[in-house]
Each structure stands twice: as C-alpha cells, then as structure tokens.
C-alpha positions in Angstrom: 21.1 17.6 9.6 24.1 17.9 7.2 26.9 15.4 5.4 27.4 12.2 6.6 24.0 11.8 8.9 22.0 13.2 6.6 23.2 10.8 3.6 22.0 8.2 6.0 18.7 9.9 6.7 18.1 9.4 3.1 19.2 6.2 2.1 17.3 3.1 3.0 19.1 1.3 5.8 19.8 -2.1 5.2 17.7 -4.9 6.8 19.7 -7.5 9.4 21.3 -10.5 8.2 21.1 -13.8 9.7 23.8 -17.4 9.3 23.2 -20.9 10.9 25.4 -23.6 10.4 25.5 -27.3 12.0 28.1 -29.5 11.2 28.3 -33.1 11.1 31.4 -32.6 13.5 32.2 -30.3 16.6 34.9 -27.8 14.8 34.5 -24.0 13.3 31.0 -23.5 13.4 31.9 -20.4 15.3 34.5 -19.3 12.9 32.5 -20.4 9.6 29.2 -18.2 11.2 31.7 -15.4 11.6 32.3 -15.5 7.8 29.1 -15.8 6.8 28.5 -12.4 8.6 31.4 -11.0 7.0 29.3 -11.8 3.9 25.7 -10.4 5.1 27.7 -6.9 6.5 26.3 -4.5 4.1 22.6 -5.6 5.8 23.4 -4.3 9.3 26.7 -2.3 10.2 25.5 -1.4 14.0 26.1 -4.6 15.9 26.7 -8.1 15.5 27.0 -11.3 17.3 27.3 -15.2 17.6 25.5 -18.1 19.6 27.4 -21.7 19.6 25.8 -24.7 20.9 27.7 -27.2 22.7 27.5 -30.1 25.6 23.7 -28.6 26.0 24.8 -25.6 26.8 24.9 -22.0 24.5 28.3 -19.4 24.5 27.0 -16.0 23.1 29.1 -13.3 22.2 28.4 -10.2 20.6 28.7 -6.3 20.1 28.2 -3.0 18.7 30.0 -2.3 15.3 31.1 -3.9 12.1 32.0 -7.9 12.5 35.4 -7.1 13.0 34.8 -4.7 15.6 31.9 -6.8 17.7 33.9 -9.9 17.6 37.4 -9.3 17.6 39.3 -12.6 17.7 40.2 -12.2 21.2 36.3 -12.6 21.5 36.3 -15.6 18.7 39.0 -17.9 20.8 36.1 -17.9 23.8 33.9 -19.7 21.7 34.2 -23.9 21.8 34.9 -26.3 19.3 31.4 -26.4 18.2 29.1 -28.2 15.5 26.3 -25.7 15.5 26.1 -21.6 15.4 23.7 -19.1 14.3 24.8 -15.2 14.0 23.4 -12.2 13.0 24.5 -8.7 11.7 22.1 -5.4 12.9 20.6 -2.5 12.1 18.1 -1.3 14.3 14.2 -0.8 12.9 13.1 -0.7 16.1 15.2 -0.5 19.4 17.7 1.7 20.4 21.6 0.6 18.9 22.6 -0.8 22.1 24.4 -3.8 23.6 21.7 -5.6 24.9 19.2 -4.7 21.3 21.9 -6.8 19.5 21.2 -10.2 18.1 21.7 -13.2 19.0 19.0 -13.0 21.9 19.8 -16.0 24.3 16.3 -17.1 26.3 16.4 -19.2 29.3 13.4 -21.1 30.2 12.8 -24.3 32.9 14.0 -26.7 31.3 17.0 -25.2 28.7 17.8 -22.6 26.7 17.3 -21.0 23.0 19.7 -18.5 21.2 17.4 -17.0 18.1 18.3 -14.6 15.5 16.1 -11.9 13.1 15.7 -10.3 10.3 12.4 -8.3 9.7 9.6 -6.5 12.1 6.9 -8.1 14.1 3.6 -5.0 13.8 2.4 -7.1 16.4 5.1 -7.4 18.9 3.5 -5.0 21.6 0.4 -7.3 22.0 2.5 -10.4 22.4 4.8 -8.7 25.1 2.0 -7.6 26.7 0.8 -10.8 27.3 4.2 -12.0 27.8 4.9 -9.7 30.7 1.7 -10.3 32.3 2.5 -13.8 32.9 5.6 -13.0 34.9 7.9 -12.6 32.0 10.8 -9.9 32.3 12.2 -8.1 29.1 15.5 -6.3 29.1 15.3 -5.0 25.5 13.9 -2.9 23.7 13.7 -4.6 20.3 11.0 -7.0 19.2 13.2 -9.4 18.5 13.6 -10.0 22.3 9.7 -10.9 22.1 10.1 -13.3 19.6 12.7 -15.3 21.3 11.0 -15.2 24.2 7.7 -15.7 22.9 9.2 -18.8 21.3 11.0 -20.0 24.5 7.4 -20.1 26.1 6.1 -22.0 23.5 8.8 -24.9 23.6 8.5 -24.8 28.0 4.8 -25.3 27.3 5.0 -27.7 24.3 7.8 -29.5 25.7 9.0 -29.9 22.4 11.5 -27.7 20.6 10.1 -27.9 17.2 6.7 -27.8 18.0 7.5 -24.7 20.3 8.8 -22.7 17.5 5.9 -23.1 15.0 3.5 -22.4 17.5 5.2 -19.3 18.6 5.7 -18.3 14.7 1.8 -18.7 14.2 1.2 -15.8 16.3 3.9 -13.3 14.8 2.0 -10.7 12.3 4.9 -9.2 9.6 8.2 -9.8 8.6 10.2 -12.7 9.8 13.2 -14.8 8.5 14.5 -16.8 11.8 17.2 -18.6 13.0 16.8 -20.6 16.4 19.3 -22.5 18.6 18.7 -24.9 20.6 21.3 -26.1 23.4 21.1 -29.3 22.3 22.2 -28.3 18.8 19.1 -28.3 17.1 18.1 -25.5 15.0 15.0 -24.3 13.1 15.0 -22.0 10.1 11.4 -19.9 9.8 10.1 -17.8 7.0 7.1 -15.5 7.2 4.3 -16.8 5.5 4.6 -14.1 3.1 8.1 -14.3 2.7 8.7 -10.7 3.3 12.5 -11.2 3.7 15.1 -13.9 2.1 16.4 -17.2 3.3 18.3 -19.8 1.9 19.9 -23.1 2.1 23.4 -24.9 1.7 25.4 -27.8 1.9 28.9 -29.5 1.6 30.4 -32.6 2.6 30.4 -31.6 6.4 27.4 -29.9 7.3 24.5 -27.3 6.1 23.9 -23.9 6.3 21.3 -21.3 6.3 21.8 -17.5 5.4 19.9 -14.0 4.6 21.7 -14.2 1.1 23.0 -16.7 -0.8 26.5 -15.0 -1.2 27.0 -15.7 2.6 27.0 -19.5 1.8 29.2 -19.0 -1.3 31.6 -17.1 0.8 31.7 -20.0 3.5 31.8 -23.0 0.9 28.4 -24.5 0.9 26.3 -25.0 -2.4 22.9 -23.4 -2.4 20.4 -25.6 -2.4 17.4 -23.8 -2.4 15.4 -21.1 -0.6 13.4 -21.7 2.4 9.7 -21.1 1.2 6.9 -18.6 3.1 5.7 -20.2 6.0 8.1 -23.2 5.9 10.1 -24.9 9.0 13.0 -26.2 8.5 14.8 -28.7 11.4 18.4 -28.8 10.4 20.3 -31.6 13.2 23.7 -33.3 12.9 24.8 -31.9 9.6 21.6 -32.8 8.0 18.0 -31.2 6.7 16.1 -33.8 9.2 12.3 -31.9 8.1 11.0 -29.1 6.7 7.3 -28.3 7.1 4.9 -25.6 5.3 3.2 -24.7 8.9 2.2 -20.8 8.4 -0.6 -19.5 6.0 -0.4 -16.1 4.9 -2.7 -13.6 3.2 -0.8 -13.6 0.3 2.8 -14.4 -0.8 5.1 -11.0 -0.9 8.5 -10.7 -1.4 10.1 -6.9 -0.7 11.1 -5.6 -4.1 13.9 -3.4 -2.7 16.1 -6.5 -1.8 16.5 -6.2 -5.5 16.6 -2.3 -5.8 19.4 -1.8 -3.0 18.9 -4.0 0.4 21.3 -7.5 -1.0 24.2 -8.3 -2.6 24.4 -8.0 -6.4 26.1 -11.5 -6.2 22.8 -13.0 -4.4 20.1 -14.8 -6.0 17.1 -14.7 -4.3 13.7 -16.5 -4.7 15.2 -17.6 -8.7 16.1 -14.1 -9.3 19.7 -12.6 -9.8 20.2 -9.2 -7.9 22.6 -8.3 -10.5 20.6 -9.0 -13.4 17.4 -7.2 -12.0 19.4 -4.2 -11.6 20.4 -4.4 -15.0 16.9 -4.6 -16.1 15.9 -2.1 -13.9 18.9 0.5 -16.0 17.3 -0.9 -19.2 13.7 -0.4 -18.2 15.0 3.1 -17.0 16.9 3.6 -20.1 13.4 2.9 -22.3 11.0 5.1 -19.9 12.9 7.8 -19.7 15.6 8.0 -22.9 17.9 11.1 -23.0 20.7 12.7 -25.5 24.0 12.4 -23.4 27.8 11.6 -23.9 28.0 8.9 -20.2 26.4 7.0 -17.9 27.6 7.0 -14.1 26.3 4.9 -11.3 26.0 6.2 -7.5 28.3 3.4 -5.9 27.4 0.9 -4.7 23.2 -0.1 -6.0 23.8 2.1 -8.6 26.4 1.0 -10.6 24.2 -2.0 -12.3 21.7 -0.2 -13.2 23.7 2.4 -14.4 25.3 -0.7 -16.6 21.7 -1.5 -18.1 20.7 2.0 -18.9 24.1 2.1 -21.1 23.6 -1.4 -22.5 19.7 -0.5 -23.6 21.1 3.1 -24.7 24.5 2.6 -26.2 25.5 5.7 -24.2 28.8 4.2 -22.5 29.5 4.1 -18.6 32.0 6.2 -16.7 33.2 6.0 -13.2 31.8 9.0 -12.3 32.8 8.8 -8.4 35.9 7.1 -5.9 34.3 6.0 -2.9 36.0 6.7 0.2 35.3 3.0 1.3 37.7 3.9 4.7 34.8 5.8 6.4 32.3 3.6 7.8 28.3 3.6 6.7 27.5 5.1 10.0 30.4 7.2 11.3 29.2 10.2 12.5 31.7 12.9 11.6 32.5 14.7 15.1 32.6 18.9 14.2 30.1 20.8 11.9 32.4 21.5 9.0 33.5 18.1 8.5 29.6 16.9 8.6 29.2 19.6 5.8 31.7 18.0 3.3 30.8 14.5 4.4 29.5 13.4 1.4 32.3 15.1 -1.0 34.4 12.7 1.8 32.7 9.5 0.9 31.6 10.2 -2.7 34.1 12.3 -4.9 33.5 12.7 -8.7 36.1 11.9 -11.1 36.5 15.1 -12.6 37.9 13.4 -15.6 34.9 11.1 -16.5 32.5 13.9 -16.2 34.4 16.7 -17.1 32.3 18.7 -19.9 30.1 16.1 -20.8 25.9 15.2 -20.8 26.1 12.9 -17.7 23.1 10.6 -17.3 23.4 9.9 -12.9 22.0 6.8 -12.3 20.9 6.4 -8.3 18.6 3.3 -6.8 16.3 6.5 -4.4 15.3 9.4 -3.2 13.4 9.2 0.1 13.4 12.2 1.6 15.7 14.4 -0.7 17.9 15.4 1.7 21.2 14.5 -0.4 20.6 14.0 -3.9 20.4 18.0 -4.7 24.1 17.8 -3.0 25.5 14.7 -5.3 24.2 16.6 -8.5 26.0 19.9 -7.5 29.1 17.9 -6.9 29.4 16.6 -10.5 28.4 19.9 -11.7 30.9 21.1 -9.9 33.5 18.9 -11.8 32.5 20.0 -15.1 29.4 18.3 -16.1 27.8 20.3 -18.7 23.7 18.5 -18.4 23.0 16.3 -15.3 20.1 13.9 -15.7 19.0 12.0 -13.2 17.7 8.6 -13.3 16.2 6.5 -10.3 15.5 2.8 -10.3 12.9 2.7 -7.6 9.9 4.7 -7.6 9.0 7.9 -6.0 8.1 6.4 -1.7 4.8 7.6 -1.1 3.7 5.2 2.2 5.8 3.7 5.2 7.0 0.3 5.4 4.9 -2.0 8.3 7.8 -4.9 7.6 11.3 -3.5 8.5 12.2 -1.2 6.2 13.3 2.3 7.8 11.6 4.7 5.4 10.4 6.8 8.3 6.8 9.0 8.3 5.0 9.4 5.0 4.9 13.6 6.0 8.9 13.4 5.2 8.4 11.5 1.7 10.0 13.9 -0.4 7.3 12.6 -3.5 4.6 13.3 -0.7 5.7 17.4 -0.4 6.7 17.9 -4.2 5.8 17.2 -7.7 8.1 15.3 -9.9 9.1 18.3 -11.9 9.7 20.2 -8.4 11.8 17.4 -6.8 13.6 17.5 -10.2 14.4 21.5 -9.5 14.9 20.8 -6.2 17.5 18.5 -7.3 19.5 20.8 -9.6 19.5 18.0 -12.4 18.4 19.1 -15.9 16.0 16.0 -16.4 14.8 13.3 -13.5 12.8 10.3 -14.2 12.5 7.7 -12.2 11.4 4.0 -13.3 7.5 3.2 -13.1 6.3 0.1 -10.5 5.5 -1.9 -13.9 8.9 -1.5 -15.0 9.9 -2.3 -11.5 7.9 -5.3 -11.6 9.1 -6.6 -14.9 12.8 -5.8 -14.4 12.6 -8.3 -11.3 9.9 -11.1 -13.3 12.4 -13.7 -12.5 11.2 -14.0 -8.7 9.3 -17.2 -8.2 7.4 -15.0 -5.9 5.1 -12.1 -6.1 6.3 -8.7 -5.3 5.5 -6.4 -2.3 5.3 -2.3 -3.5 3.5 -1.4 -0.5 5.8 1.0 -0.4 5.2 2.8 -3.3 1.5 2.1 -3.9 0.3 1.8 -0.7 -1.1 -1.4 -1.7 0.3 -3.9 1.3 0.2 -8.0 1.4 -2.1 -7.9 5.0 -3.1 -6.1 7.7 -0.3 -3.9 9.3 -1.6 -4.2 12.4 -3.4 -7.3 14.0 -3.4 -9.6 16.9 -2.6 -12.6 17.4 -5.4 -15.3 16.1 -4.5 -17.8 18.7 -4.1 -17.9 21.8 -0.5 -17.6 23.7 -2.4 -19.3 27.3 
C-alpha cells in the first residue's frame, strides 16, 4: 500500500461528529446544523447528513463525502422551515462507507418516529441486534449505530415515553457513546457514555440551544458554551430550552480518550475544562524536556503537529519553521487513481519548504506513528530538501493495544512498537534521534481535564470490560 492510502493507514482516523439544535422558533435549524458540521468536518470526511423535525414528522437527507458534497444546497432547500435538527459527520469504525451506514439513522416505530446521531462504538452491539432481530426487527445497515437507534426506538414504543425510552435503551449500550436523538415532535435528548469516552457540549443564544461534538461547532454557529454534558447524563432540550438533564448511567470508571487532545479535535475546542491548543503545547514542552536535542529549528507535521511543535520551541528556545505547504486541495481520503501518482502522494499533500530546512538540525515534531508505514517517507522528504540532522519527536506514545471505543488503530500484530524496538523504529525511520513523549508526560500535558484519562491504548490498561452484555433486560 503506497502514498496517499497508506498515509491514511497510518494516521488515526478521526471519530464522527455530531450537532443538535432547537430553536425557540421554526427557521434555519437545517441550515445552522449544516454549519455546525462544517465545524466538526475534520472528525469524519466520508459521509454526512441532516434530520429536521417538523409538524411531527422528520425530513432526512444525507450522503457520502465532505458536507459540501453530501448536502449540496439543492439538497438544503428540501429541508422545512424548522426549529429542531440534529446532523452528523462520518467516518466509518465499523460498517462499510456506504449510503445507508451514514448518520442520521431515522427509526420508525408504531406510534412515531426517531432520527439519532453517533459518535463512538457500541462492543456490545452484536448481542443487542441479536436480540433485536429475533423479535421481528429488520436491519438494513451495517453499522452499530443502526442498533442503537433502533434499540432506542423499541424502548420508547415499549415505554411509551420518549425520554424514558432513550435512557433505558442507553443502560444497555457497553462502550463509547455521545448521542443525539430526534424526536418528531421536536424533542431531543443529548446522551453521554457513562465513562465519557467521547466529547459533548452545550450552547445557547437568544433563540435557541445547541449541542455539539466540539465546542468550536457552537462558536462557529453563534451560541455560547455553556458547559459539557457529563458521563452518563441526559439531557431533554424542547422549545429553545434545557427542560432536564439527568445523571441516569453508572459507569466503571470515568474516562475520557486522551487523543481527542493528541490529534482527534480542533485546537480551537475546549473539552471537559481543557484547551486542545494548550495541551498540545504542553505536550511540545513535555517533549521538549524528555527528550532535549542540539538543533537550529523546530517544524510541525500539519495539522496536530504544529502546536506541539510550538511548545517544544517555547520550552527549548530552538525557534519554529514552516517546514511543509500542505496541499489542502486534495481531500483526506482521495484515493489517487494510477500507481505512480499513489507513490508521490504524500510529496503531493505534504511538500517541505526547502528554504526552512535547508542545511539545518531540524527537530520534526509529529502527533504518531501507528503502524510506520509513512513516517520513514516524511523524514526522507526533508532530507531530501537539505536537512543536515532530522530528529524526530512524537507527542503520543508508542500504540501497543487496540482501541474497544472507536478509535481505528487496527490489530495489535500491525503496531509498529509491537514488531520493533524504539531504537529500530528510529532506524527504520531514517531520523537521527526519535523520542517520543512518556504516558506521564502525556497525562500531565492534558491535567487540565476535569476528567480522568483513558490510555488504554498505550498501556493496555482500559476503563471496563471490552466486551460484555447487556445487564438488563431488552424484553
């Protein structure tokens, strides 16, 4: 696997993104969802879509692609004057990148219908459509974000209750789960895992409120933050208005993914009470004290590298370069169509400055290596433009164990740090020095989270079971 494809195999693919909004009027709850996905992009580039609730009745529209691509504005103007909307932005952790895997999932039931949108991964989504399916219930997807929404639309026909059907349905989900849900009626519920595996956050203004992945999605669609939804809390958001919120779930233990920091959101974002942008700037300092080095510049890997980059030169005083142009015209997964091009793929998307690097000690500052497959070909390319030393620096850890809670690392046999030793990844590499940052300097860089940090990744050491069944039952 070569270029473009395999820079993807070896960077961490973003987590989805998910938007509510309800108005205190029927208006551009469409149209302000559609922004706030704009906003949540970089966590999902393969599909996206849009669920509007109005005169009890839901309009979903989505596609495969970018936001612009999945809902051109031929596709907006089909959506009504609405006062409520949820959307979401994909990449696939489990399901094929199809049409019918992408999010909003709209559930009918007897007596209405939900729209609900996901970010994270349910271990125990087999069980539940299991059971689901052997009570005459029909899947179409492949995802098991299809389960959920129709796990939950059970539990509302069976509660007769909308509320109450969506916390009962989210006491049976094992893993990772920030939700959305939509009713037809306009209400919507906000979930998040007990843990709190994955982010979400609230807004307001003077017309409505808003829930997002990231808090840069409400900034970019003019509501305040307010404040994050807490693991295992419900949130009932009606008419404009926060009508309850509710702490319904109990977890093992409280665990927020540390590479939401390292790479997944928006340096802009602040997330649990921490800035992205200033835990990557710890994260260069904390780099720049483990592993200090003699050189003339610092350059950042665009895009989660360029903070930390900044901190390792701060803590240093080596100054920064721009030591690449980003070819920001090719898409995060375009697949380039002949051999040759696929070959030069990266040296397409990622071109050294020759005049930063030229004859100088570069310090190369990247947020991982997963499975190697590109970071050996990023090294050669600024040696190739003059660089005297290369030494490369990583802010995350070396990945030693797979991720149980959406994010795509892939099999712990193709964990580059599971195959080699440091000081052979570092040959492997072609850098003169590689260090990358410790889990305790990991840990401190981000101390600013109100919530404890999940490095299951790294350590092996994971929040709960990976695999369980349900507790109660779904009869």
């Amino acid at each position: 696997m070569n270029g473009c494809k395999q820079r993807e195999q070896d960077a961490l693919r973003e987590e989805c993104g998910v938007f509510g909004v309800s108005l205190q009027k029927e208006g551009e709850a469409a149209g302000l969802c559609y922004n706030g996905l704009l906003a949540l992009q970089h966590r999902g580039q393969e599909g996206a879509g849009i669920a509007a609730a109005r005169d009890n009745a839901l309009c979903c529209r989505k596609g495969l692609g970018l936001v612009t691509e999945a809902l051109s504005p031929q596709v907006m103007e089909e959506f009504p004057g609405a006062a409520q909307a949820i959307g979401h932005v994909r990449y696939s952790t489990t399901g094929a990148n199809t049409v019918g895997n992408v999010q909003p999932f709209v559930t009918e039931f007897l007596t209405g219908r939900i729209a609900t949108a996901h970010n994270g991964n349910v271990v125990n989504a087999r069980e539940i459509r299991e059971k689901l399916t052997s009570f005459g219930l029909e899947f179409t997807a492949t995802s098991d974000s299809e389960v959920v929404s129709s796990l939950i639309a059970y539990k509302v026909m069976r509660a007769k209750d909308f509320v109450t059907g969506v916390k009962e349905a989210c006491r049976l989900l094992r893993g990772a789960f920030s939700l959305v849900v939509l009713s037809g009626d306009g209400r919507m519920v906000a979930v998040r895992d007990p843990n709190g595996f994955r982010p979400l956050c609230l807004g307001e203004n003077g017309s409505g409120v808003a829930v997002a992945s990231e808090s840069c999605a409400l900034d970019s669609c003019g509501f305040r933050f307010l404040r994050d939804v807490k693991p295992g809390e419900a949130v009932l958001l009606e008419n404009g208005r926060i009508l309850h919120s509710e702490l319904c779930l109990q977890g093992p233990r409280k665990s927020m993914c540390v590479f939401e920091y390292v790479y997944f959101s928006r340096p802009d974002s602040v997330l649990d009470g921490q800035s992205v942008y200033e835990a990557r700037l710890h994260m260069g300092r904390m780099l720049a004290r483990e592993h200090p080095v003699e050189a003339d510049v610092v350059c950042g890997v665009p895009d989660s590298g360029l903070e930390a980059a900044m901190g390792y030169s701060l803590e240093s005083g080596i100054p920064t370069a721009t030591g690449f142009v980003k070819n920001r015209y090719i898409g995060r997964s375009f697949i380039f169509p002949t051999q040759a091009q696929r070959e030069h793929a990266v040296d397409l998307k990622l071109n050294p400055l020759r005049a930063a690097v030229a004859g100088k000690r570069v310090v190369l500052v990247d947020d991982s290596i997963v499975r190697g497959t590109t970071c050996d070909r990023i090294v050669a390319a600024v040696r190739r433009a003059g660089a005297k030393e290369v030494h490369l620096r990583i802010s995350s850890p070396p990945f030693r164990h797979t991720c149980y809670y959406g994010t795509d690392i892939g099999s712990e046999e193709n964990l580059i740090a599971n195959q080699l030793s440091i000081s052979d990844i570092e040959k492997k590499t072609g850098a003169d020095t590689l260090g990358y940052i410790s889990v305790e300097g990991l840990l401190e860089a981000c101390g600013e989270c109100g919530l404890p940090l999940c490095t299951g990744c790294f350590t092996g050491d994971y929040p709960g079971p990976v695999e369980e069944a349900p507790k109660d039952s779904l009869e």
